[in-house]
Backbone as numpy.savetxt, mean C-alpha at the origin, in Angstrom:
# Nx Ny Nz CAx CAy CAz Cx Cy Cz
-2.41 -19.84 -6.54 -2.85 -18.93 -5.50 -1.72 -18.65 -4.51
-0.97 -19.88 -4.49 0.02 -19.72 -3.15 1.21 -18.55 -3.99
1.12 -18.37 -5.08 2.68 -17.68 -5.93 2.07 -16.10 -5.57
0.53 -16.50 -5.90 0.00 -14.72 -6.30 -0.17 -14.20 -4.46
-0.11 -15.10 -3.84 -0.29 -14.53 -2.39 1.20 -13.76 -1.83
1.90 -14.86 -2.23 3.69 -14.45 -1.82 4.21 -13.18 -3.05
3.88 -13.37 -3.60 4.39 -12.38 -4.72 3.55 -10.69 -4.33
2.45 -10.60 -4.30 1.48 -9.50 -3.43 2.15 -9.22 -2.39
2.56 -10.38 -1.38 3.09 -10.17 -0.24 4.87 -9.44 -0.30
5.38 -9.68 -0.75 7.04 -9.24 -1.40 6.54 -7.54 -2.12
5.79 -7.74 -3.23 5.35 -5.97 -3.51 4.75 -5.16 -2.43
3.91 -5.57 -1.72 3.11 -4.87 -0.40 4.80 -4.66 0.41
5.46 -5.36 0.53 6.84 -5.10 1.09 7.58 -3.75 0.81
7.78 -4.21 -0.82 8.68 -3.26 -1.53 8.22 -2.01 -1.27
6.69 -1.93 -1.57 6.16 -0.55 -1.91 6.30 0.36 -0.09
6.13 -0.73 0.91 6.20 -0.22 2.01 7.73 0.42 2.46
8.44 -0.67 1.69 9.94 0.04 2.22 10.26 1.49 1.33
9.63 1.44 0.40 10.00 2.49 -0.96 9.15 3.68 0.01
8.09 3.32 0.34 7.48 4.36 1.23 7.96 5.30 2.39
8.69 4.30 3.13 9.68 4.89 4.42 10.62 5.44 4.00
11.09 4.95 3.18 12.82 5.85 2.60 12.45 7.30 2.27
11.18 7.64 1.30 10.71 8.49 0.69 10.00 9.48 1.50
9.28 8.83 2.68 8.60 9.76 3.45 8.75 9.02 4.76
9.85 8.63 4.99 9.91 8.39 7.09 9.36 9.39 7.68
9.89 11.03 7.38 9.36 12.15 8.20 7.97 12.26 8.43
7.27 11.78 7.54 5.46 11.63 7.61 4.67 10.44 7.90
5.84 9.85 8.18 4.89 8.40 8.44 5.10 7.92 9.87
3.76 7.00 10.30 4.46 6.42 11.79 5.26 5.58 11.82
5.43 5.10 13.19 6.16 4.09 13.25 7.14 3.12 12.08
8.14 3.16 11.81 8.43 2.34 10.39 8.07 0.60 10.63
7.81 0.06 11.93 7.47 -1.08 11.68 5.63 -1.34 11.84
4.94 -0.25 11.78 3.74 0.01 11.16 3.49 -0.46 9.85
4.32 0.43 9.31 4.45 0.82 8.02 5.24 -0.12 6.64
5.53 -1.18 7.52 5.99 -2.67 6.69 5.03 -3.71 7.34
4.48 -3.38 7.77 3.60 -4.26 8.64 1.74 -4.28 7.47
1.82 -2.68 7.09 0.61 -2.27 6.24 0.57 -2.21 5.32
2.16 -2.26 4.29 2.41 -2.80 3.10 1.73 -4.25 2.64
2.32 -5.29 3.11 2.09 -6.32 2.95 0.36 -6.73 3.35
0.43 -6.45 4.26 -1.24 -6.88 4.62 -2.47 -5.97 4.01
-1.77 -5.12 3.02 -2.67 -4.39 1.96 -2.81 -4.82 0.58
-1.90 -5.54 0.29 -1.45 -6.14 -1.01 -2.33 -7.37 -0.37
-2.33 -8.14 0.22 -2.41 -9.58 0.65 -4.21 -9.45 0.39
-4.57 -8.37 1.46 -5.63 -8.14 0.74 -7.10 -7.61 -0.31
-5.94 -6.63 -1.30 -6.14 -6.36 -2.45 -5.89 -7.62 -3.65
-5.08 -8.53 -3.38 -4.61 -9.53 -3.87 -6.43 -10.83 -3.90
-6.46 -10.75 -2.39 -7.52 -11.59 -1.64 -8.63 -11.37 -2.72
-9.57 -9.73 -2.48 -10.26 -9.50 -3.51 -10.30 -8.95 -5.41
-9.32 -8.82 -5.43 -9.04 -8.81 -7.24 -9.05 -10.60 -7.26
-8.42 -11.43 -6.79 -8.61 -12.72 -7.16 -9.77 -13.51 -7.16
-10.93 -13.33 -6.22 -12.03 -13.44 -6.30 -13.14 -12.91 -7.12
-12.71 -11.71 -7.36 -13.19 -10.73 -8.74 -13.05 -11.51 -10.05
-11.56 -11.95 -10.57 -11.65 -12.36 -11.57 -11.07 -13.30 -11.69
-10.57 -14.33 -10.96 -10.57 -15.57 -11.11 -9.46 -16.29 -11.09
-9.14 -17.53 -11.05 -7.42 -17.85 -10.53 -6.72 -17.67 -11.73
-6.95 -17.28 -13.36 -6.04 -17.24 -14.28 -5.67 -15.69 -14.61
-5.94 -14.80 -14.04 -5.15 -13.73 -13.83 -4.38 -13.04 -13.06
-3.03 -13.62 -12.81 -2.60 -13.41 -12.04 -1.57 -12.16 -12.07
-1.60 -11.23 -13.60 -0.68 -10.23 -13.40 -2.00 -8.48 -12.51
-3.30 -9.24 -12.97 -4.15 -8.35 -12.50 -4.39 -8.51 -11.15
-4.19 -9.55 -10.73 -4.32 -9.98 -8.97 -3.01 -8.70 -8.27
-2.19 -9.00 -9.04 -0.87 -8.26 -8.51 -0.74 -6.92 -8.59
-1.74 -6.24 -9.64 -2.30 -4.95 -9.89 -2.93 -4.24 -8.62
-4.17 -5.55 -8.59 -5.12 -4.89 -7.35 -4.49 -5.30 -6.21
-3.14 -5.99 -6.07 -2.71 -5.89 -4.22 -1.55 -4.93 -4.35
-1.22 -4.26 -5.73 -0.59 -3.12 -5.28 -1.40 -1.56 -5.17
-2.37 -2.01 -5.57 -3.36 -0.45 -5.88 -3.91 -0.90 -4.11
-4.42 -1.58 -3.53 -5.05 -1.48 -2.37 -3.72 -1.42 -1.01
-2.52 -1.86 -1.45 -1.04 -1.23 -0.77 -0.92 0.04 -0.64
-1.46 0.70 -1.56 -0.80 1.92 -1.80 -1.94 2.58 -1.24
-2.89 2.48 -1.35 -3.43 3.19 -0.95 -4.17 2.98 0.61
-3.80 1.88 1.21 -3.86 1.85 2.64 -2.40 2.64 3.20
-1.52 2.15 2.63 0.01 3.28 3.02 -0.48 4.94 3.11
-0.95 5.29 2.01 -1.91 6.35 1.84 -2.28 7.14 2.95
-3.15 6.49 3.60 -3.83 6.35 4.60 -2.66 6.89 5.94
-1.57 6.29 6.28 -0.77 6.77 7.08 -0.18 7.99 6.89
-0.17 8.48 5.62 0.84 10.01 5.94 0.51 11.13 6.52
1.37 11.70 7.26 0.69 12.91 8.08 0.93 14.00 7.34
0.17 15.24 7.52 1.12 16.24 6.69 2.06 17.03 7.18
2.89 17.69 6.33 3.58 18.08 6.41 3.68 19.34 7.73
4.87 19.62 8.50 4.41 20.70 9.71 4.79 22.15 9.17
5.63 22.65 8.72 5.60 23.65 8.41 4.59 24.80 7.06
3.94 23.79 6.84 3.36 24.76 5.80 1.67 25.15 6.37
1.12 26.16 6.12 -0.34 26.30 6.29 -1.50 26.06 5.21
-1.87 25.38 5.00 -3.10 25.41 3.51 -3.95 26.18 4.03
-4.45 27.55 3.20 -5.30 27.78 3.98 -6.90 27.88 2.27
-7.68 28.01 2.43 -8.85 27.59 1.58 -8.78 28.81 0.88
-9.78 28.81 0.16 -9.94 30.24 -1.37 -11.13 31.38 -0.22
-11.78 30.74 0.68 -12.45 31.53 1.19 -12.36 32.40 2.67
-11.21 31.55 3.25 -10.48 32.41 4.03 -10.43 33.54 3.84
């Protein structure tokens, strides 16, 4: 448990830094944003391991990068120059 916690915790990292490089312009704060890496993985990690149990640990690492990513998700702003505008406009 202690490998699959630190190891979640190091990808929730990566994916956060891979995030800022890629989109600083849309994101807040960058120490937000390594701050929500890790503590998304940690606990996507938390519940995939309780889901299925302490002998899967490449799927633990699955679900604390799928719940990383998609709390990172969660922070991007959009973009300022463009307008979306709908089909019924």
């Amino acid at each position: 448990m202690i490998l699959e916690a630190l190891g979640s915790m190091l990808l929730g990292l990566a994916l956060a830094w891979a995030a800022a490089r890629r989109y600083g312009h849309r994101l807040p704060a960058r120490a937000l944003v390594l701050s929500t890496g890790p503590a998304g993985a940690l606990i996507g990690a938390f519940i995939t391991h309780m889901a299925l149990g302490p002998d899967h640990a490449p799927a633990t690492l699955v679900g604390a990068a799928a719940v990383s990513v998609a709390l990172l998700s969660l922070l991007l702003r959009p973009t300022r120059g463009r307008l979306h505008r709908s089909a019924t406009a």
